[in-house]
C-alpha beads as a LAMMPS data file, in Angstrom:
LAMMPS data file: protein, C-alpha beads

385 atoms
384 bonds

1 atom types
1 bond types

-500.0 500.0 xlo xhi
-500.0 500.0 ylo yhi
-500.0 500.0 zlo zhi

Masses

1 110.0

Atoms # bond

1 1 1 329.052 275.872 136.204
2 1 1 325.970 277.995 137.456
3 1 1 323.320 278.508 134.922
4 1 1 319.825 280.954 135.824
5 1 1 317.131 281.116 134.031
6 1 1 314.320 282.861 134.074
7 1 1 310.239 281.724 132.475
8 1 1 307.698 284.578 132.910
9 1 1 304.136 284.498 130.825
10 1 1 302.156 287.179 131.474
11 1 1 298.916 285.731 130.297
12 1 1 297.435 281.805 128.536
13 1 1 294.364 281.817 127.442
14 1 1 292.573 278.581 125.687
15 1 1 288.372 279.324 125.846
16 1 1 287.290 280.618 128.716
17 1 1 290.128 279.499 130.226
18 1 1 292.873 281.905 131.702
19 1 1 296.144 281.261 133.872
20 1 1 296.966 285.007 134.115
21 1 1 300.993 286.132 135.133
22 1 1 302.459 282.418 135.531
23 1 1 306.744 282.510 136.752
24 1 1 309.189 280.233 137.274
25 1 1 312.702 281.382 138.661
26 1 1 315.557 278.995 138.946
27 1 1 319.571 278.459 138.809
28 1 1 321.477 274.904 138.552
29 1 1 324.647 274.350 139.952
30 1 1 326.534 271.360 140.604
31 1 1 323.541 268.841 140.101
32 1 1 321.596 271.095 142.317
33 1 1 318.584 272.501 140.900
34 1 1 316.788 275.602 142.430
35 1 1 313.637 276.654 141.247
36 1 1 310.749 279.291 142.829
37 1 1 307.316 279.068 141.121
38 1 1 304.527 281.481 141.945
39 1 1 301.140 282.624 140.115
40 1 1 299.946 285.936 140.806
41 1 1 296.395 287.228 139.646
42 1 1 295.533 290.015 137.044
43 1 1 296.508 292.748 139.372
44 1 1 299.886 291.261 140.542
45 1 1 298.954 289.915 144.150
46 1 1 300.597 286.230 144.820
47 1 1 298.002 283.778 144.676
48 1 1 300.756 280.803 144.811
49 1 1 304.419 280.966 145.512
50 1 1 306.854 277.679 146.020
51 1 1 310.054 277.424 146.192
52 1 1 312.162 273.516 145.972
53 1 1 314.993 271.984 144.861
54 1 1 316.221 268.543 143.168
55 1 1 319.735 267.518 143.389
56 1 1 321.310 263.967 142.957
57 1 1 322.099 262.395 146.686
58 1 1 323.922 259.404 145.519
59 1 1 324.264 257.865 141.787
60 1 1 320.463 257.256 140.742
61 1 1 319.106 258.575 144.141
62 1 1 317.262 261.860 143.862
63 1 1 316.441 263.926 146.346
64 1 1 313.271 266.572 146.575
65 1 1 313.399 269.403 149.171
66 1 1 310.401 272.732 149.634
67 1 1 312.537 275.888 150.510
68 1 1 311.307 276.391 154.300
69 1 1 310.400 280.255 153.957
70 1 1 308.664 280.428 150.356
71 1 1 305.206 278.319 150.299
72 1 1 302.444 280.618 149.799
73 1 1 298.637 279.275 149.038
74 1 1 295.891 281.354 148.699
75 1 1 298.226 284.475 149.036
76 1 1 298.876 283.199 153.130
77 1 1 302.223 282.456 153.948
78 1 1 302.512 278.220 154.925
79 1 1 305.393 277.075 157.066
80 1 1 307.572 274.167 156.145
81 1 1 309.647 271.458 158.748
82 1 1 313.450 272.623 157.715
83 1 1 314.083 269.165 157.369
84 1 1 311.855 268.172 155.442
85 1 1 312.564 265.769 152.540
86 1 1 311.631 262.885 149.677
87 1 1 314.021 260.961 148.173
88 1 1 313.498 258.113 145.059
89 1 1 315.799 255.447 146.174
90 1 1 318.107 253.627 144.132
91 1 1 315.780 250.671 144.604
92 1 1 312.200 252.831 143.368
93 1 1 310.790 253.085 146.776
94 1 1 310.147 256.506 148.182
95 1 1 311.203 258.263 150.830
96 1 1 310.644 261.641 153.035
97 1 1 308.964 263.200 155.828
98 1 1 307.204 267.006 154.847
99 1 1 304.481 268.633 157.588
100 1 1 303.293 271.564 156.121
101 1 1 301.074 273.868 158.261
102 1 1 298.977 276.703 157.696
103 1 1 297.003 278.055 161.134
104 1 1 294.327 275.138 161.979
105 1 1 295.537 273.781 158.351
106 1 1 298.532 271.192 158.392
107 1 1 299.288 268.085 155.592
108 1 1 301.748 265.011 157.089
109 1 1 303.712 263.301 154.272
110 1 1 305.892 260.317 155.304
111 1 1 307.003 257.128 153.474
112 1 1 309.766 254.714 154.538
113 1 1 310.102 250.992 153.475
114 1 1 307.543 249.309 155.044
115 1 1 304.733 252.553 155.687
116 1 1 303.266 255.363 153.347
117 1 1 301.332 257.625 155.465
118 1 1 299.185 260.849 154.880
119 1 1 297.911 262.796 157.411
120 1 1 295.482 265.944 156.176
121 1 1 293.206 268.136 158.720
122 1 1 291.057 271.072 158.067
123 1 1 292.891 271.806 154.937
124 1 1 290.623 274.683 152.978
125 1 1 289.564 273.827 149.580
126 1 1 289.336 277.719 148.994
127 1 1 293.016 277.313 148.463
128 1 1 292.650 275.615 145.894
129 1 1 288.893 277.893 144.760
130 1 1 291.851 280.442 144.405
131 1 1 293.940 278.675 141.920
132 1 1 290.936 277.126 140.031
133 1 1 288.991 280.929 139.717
134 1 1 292.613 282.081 138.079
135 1 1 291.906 279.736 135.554
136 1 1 287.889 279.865 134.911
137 1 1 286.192 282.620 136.997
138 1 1 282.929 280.938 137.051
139 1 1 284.135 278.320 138.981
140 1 1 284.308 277.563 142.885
141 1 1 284.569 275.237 145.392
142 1 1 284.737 275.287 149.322
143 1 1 284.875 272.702 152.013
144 1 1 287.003 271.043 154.741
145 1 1 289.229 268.256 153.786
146 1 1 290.625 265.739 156.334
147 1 1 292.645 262.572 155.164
148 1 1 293.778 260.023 157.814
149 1 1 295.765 257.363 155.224
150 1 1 298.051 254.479 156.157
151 1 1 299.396 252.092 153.460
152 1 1 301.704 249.428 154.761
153 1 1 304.071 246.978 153.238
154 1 1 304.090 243.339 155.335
155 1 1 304.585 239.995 153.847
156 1 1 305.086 241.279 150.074
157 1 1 300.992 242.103 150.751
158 1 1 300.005 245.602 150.334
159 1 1 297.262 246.576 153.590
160 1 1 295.115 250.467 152.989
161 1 1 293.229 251.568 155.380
162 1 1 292.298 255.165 154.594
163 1 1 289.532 257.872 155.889
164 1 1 288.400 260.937 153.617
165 1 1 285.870 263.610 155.303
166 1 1 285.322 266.910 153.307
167 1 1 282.722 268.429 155.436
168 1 1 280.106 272.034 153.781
169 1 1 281.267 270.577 150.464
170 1 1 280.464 273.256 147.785
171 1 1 280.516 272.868 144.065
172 1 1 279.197 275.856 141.730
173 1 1 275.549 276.623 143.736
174 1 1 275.111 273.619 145.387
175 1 1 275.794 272.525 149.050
176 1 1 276.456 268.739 148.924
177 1 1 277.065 268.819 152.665
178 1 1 279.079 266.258 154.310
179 1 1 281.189 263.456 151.992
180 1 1 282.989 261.091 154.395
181 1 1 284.694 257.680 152.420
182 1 1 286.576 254.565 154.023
183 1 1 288.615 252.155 152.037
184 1 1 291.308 249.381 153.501
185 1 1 291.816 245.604 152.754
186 1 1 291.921 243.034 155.594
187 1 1 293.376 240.709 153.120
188 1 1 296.094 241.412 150.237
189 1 1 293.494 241.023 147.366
190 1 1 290.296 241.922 149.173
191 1 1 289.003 246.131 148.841
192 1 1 286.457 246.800 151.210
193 1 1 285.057 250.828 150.960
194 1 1 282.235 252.857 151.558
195 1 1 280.973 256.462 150.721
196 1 1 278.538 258.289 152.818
197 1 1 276.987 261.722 151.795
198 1 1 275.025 263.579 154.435
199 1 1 273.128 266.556 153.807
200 1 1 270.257 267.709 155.542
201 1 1 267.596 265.282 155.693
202 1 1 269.260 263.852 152.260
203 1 1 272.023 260.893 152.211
204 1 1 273.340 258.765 149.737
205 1 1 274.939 256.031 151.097
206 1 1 277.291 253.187 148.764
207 1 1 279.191 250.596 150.780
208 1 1 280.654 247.238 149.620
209 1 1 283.583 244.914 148.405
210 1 1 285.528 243.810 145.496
211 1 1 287.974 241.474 145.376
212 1 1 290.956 240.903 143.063
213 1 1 291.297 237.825 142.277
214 1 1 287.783 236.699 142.310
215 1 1 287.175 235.057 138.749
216 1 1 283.457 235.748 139.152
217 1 1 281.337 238.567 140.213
218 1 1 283.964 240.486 142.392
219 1 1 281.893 243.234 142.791
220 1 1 279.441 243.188 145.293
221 1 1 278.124 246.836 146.641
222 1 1 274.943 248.264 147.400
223 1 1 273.803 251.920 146.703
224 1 1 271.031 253.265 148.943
225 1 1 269.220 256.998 148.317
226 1 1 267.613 258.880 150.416
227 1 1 266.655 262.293 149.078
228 1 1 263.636 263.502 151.309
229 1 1 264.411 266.827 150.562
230 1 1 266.272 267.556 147.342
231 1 1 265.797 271.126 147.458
232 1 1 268.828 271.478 149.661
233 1 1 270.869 270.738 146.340
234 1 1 269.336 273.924 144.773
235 1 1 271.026 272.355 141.880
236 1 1 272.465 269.680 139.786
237 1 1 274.969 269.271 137.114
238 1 1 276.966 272.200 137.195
239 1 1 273.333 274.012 136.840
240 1 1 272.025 271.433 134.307
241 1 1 268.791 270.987 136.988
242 1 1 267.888 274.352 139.534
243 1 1 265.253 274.272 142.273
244 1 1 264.661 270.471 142.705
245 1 1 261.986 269.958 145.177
246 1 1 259.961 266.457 146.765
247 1 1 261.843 263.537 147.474
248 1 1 264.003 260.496 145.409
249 1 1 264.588 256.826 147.089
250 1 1 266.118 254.078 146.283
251 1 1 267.931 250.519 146.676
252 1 1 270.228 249.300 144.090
253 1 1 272.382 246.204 144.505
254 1 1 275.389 246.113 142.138
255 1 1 277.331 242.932 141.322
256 1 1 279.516 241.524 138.498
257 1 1 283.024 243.490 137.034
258 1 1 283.902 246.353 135.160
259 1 1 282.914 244.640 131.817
260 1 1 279.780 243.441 132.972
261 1 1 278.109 245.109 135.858
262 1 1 274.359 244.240 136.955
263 1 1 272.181 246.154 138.488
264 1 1 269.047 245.429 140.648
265 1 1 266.849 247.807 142.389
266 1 1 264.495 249.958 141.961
267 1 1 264.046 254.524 142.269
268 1 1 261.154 256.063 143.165
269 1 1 260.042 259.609 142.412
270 1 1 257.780 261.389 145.170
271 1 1 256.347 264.648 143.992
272 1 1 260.007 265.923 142.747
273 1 1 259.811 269.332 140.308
274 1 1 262.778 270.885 138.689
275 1 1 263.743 273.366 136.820
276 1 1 265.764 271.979 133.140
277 1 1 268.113 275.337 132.693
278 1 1 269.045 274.522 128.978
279 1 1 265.352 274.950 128.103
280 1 1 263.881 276.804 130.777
281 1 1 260.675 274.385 131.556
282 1 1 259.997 273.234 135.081
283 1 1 258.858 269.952 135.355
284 1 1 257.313 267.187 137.614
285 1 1 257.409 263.650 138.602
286 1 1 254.344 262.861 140.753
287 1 1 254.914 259.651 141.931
288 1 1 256.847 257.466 139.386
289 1 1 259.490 254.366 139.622
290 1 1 262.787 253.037 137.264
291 1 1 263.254 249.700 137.818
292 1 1 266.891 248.179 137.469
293 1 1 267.088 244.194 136.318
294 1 1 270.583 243.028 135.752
295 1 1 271.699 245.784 133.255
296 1 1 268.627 246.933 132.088
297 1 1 266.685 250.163 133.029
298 1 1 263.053 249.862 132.944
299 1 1 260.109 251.890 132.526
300 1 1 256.589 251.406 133.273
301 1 1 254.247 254.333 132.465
302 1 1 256.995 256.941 133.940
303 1 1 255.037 259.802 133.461
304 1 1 256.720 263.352 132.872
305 1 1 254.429 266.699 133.291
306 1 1 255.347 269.971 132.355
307 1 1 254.064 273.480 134.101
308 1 1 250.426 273.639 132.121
309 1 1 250.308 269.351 133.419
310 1 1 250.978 268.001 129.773
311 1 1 252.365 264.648 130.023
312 1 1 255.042 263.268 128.471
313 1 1 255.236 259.190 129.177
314 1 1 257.382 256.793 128.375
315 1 1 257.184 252.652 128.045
316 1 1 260.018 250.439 127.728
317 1 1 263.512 250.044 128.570
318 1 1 266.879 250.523 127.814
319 1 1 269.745 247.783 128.398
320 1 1 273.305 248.301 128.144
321 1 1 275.146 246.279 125.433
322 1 1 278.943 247.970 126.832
323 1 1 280.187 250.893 127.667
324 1 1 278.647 253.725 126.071
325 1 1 276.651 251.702 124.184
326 1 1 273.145 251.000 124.925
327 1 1 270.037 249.158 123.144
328 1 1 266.403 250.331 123.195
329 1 1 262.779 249.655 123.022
330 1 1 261.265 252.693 124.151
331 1 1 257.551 254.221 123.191
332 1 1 257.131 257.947 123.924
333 1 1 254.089 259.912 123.571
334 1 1 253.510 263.714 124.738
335 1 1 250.486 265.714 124.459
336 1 1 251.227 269.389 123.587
337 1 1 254.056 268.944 126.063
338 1 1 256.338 271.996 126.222
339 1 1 259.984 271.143 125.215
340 1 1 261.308 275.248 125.058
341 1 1 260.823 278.151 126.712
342 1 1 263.667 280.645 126.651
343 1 1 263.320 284.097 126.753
344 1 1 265.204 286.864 124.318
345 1 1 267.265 287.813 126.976
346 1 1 268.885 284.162 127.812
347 1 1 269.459 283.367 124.502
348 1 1 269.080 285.986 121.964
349 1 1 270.168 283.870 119.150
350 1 1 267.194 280.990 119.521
351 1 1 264.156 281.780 121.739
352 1 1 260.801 281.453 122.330
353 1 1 258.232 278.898 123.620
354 1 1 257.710 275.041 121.788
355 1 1 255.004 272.887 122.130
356 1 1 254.604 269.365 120.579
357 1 1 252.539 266.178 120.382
358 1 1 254.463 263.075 119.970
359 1 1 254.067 259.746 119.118
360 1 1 257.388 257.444 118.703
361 1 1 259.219 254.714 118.828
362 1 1 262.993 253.984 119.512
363 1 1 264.863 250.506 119.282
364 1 1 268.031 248.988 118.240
365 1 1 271.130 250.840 119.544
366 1 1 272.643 254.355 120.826
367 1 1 275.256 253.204 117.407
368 1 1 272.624 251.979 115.177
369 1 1 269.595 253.072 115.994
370 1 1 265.989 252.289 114.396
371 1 1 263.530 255.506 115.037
372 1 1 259.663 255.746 113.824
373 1 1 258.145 259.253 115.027
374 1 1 254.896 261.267 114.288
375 1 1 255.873 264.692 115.302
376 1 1 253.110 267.622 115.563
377 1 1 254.008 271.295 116.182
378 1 1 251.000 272.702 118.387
379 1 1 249.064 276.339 118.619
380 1 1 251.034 277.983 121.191
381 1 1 254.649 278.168 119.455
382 1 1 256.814 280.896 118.824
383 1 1 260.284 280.328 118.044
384 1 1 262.629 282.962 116.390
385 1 1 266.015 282.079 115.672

Bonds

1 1 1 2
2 1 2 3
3 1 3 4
4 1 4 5
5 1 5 6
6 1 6 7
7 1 7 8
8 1 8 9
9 1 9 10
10 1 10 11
11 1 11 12
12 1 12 13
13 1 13 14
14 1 14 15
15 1 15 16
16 1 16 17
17 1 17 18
18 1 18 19
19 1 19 20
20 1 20 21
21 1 21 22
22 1 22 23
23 1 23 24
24 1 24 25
25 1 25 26
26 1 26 27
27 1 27 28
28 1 28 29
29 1 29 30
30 1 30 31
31 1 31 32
32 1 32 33
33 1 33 34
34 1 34 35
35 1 35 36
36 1 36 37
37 1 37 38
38 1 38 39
39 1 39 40
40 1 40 41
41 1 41 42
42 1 42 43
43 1 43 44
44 1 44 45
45 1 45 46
46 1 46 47
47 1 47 48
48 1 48 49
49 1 49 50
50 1 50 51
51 1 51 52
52 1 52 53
53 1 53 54
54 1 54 55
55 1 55 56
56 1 56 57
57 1 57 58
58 1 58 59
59 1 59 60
60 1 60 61
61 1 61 62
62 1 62 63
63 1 63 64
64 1 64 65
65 1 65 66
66 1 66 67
67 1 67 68
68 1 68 69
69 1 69 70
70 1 70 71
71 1 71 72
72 1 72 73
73 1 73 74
74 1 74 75
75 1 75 76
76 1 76 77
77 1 77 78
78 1 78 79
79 1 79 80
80 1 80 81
81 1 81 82
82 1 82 83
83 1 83 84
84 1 84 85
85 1 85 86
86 1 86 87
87 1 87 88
88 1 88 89
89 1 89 90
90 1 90 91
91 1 91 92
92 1 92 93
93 1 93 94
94 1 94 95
95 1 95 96
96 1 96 97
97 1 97 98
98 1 98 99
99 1 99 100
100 1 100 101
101 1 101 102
102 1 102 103
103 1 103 104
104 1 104 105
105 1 105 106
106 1 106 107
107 1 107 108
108 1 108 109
109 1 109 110
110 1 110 111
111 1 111 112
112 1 112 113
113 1 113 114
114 1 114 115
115 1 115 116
116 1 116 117
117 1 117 118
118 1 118 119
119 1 119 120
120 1 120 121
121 1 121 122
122 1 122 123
123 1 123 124
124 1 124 125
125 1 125 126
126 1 126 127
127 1 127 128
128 1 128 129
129 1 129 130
130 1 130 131
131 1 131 132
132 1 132 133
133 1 133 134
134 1 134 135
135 1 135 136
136 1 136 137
137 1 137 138
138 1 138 139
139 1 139 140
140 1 140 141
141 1 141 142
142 1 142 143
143 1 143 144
144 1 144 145
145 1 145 146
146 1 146 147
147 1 147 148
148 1 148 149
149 1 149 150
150 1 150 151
151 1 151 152
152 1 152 153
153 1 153 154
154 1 154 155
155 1 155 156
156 1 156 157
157 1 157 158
158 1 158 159
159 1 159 160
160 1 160 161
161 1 161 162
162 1 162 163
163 1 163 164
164 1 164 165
165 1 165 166
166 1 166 167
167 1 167 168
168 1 168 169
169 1 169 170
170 1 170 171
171 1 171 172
172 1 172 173
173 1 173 174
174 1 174 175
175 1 175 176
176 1 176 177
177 1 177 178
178 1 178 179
179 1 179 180
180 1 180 181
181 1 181 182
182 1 182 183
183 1 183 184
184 1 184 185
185 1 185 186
186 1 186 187
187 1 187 188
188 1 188 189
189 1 189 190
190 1 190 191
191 1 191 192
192 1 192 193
193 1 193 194
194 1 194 195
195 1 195 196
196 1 196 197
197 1 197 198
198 1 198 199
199 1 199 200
200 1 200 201
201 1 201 202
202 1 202 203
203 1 203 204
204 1 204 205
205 1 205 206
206 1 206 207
207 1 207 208
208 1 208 209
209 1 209 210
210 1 210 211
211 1 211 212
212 1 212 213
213 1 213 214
214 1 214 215
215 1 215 216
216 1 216 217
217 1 217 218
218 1 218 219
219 1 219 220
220 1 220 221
221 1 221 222
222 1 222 223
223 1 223 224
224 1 224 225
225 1 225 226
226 1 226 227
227 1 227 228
228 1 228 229
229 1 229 230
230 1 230 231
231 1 231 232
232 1 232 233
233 1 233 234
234 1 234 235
235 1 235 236
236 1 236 237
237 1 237 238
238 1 238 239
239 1 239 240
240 1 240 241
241 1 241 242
242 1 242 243
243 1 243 244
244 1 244 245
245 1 245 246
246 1 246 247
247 1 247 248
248 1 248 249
249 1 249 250
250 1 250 251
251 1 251 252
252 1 252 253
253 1 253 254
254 1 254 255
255 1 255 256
256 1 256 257
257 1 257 258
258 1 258 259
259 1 259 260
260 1 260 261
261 1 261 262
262 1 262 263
263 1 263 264
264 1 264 265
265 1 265 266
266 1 266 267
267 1 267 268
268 1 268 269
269 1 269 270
270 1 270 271
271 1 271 272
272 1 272 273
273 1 273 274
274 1 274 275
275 1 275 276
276 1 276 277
277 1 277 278
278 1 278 279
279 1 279 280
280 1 280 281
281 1 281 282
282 1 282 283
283 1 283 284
284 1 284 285
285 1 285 286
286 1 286 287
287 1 287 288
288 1 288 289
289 1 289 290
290 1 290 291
291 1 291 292
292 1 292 293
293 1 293 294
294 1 294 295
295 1 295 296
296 1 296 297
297 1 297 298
298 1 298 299
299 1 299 300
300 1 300 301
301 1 301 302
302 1 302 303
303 1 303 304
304 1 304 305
305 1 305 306
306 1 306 307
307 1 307 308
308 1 308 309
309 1 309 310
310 1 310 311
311 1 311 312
312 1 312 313
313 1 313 314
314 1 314 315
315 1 315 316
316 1 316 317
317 1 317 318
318 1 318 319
319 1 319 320
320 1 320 321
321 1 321 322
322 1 322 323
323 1 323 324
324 1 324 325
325 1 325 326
326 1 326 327
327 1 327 328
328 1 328 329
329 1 329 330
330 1 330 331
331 1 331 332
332 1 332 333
333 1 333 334
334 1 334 335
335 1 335 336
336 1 336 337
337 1 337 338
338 1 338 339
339 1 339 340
340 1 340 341
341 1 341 342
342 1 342 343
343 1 343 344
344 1 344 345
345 1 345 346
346 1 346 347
347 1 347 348
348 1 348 349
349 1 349 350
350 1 350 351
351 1 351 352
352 1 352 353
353 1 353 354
354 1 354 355
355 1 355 356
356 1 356 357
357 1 357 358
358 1 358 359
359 1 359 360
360 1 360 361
361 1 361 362
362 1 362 363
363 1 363 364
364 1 364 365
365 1 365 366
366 1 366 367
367 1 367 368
368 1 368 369
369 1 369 370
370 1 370 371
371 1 371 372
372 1 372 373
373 1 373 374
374 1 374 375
375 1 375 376
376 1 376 377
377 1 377 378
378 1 378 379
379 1 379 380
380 1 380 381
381 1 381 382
382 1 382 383
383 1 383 384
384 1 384 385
């Protein structure tokens, strides 16, 4: 017996959040199960159109197939191998072949018993940008993705050996540049991997092992920074920090597990201003260090100055206990430091300038914590909220 059916949802909304004129098509039919999917923006263009079917091979086999003539992404028309398929075995292992291209774009897909490959070049990450702004308009990303991944099955051992480059990687308003990453094993139990990102004069560079089965200590990496010009970023943290400038370094050796990881380095701070959006202060770190023993951060004099060259200093450190949980023994001072300066216009319901003198203490933990502050509001203030 043939059944159709037919979804359509014009508009979902949760926030900011909006998946506007969402469809699903379809029609089963003998165990076969035809279905077309597409997403159109708010004025009716196709954004994303696919068309596939499932239909049972063989008793507990299925079998997954992409209709040849109906992949759209990014409202451009894709073209699919006719034969391509993936199949779930009777036995749970996996199997198809699918090339999809699209111009200079093209994604491999093959798995048989004994090799799992995928094979990605020059796919667009605006295709996805597309998607993604249909949901939250603020939002955007760009870049070049290539994936050269081989996972093999030999001796009841499991080998990886896989290459990631996304190359003019862009999140929000910042350029992270190039982001290449390597993992594979040369040994059943043993993940070697490293992560490279290149931008400018700027790279950040994390390469080491971890092993599996290694009671003790399988982690053993080391993270190396070298930000000589951080105002390539333009920003940080989905716009958290704008208009970095001046340089960050550092060497930080990481060993232990995911319970317990240490840490061992040091970062250094070379005339590096920003600009702290929530508040609207720009700030500076002349020439400052954060020391890392085992788990601990530490801080010796780290001196914070704000535009008028108030400082704010702080003495101590803070150790983590576990996840999300850290202890303290911190001493802060400031010296009519400015902590707010937001104009009407940004934020009409709290704005205005702050300026404080502080003397404090913090110790015990982030979940119990002990707190002992002298607090002065100075001359210069004018808040109205």
């Amino acid at each position: 017996m043939e059944l159709g059916y037919t979804l359509q949802i014009p508009k979902i909304s949760y926030d900011k959040y909006t998946v506007n004129n969402f469809n699903v098509l379809g029609k089963t039919d003998q165990g076969i199960v035809n279905n077309v999917l597409f997403l159109e923006d708010s004025i009716g263009d196709t954004l994303v159109r696919v068309g596939f079917l499932f239909q049972n091979v063989e008793k507990n086999e299925m079998e997954f197939r992409i209709n040849p003539d109906s992949l759209i992404l990014n409202s451009k028309l894709w073209s699919v191998n006719e034969d391509n398929t993936v199949s779930l075995g009777r036995d749970g292992k996996v199997y198809g072949n699918i090339q999809i291209d699209g111009g200079q774009e093209s994604l491999h897909l093959f798995a048989s018993d004994t090799l799992y490959q995928i094979n990605i070049e020059d796919f667009q990450l605006s295709n996805l940008s597309a998607l993604l702004e249909n949901f939250d308009p603020d939002l955007s990303i760009s870049g070049d993705l290539n994936i050269s991944s081989d996972i093999r099955f030999r001796d009841k051992a499991l080998l990886v050996n896989s290459n990631i480059l996304l190359r003019d990687f862009i999140f929000q308003d910042t350029h992270f540049g190039n982001i290449s990453m390597e993992f594979f094993n040369n040994r059943e139990n043993n993940i070697n991997g490293k992560v490279l990102l290149e931008n400018g004069k700027n790279t950040l560079r994390l390469e080491g092992t971890y092993g599996m089965n290694t009671s003790s200590s399988p982690l053993k990496a080391e993270l190396n920074i070298n930000f000589d010009e951080t105002e390539d970023f333009k920003s940080f943290g989905n716009a958290l920090i704008r208009n970095p400038k001046g340089s960050i370094q550092g060497n930080v050796i990481l060993t232990g597990d995911m319970n317990h990881l240490d840490t061992n380095g040091k970062i250094d701070f070379n005339s590096f201003d920003f600009l702290l959006v929530p508040v609207n202060n720009t700030y500076s770190i002349a020439d400052e260090s954060i020391s890392l023993n085992e788990n601990t951060l530490i801080f010796n004099n780290f001196i914070l100055q704000d535009s008028m060259k108030n400082n704010f200093s702080i003495n101590g450190s803070v150790k983590t206990e576990k996840i999300n949980v850290f202890s303290m023994d911190l001493s802060l001072k400031a010296d009519r430091f400015s902590v707010y300066n937001v104009s009407v216009e940004n934020n009409p319901n709290f704005y205005g300038s702050l300026l404080v003198s502080m003397d404090a203490t913090l110790k015990g933990t982030t979940e119990n914590p002990n707190i002992w502050l002298d607090l002065t509001i100075d001359k210069g203030t004018d808040l109205v909220y």
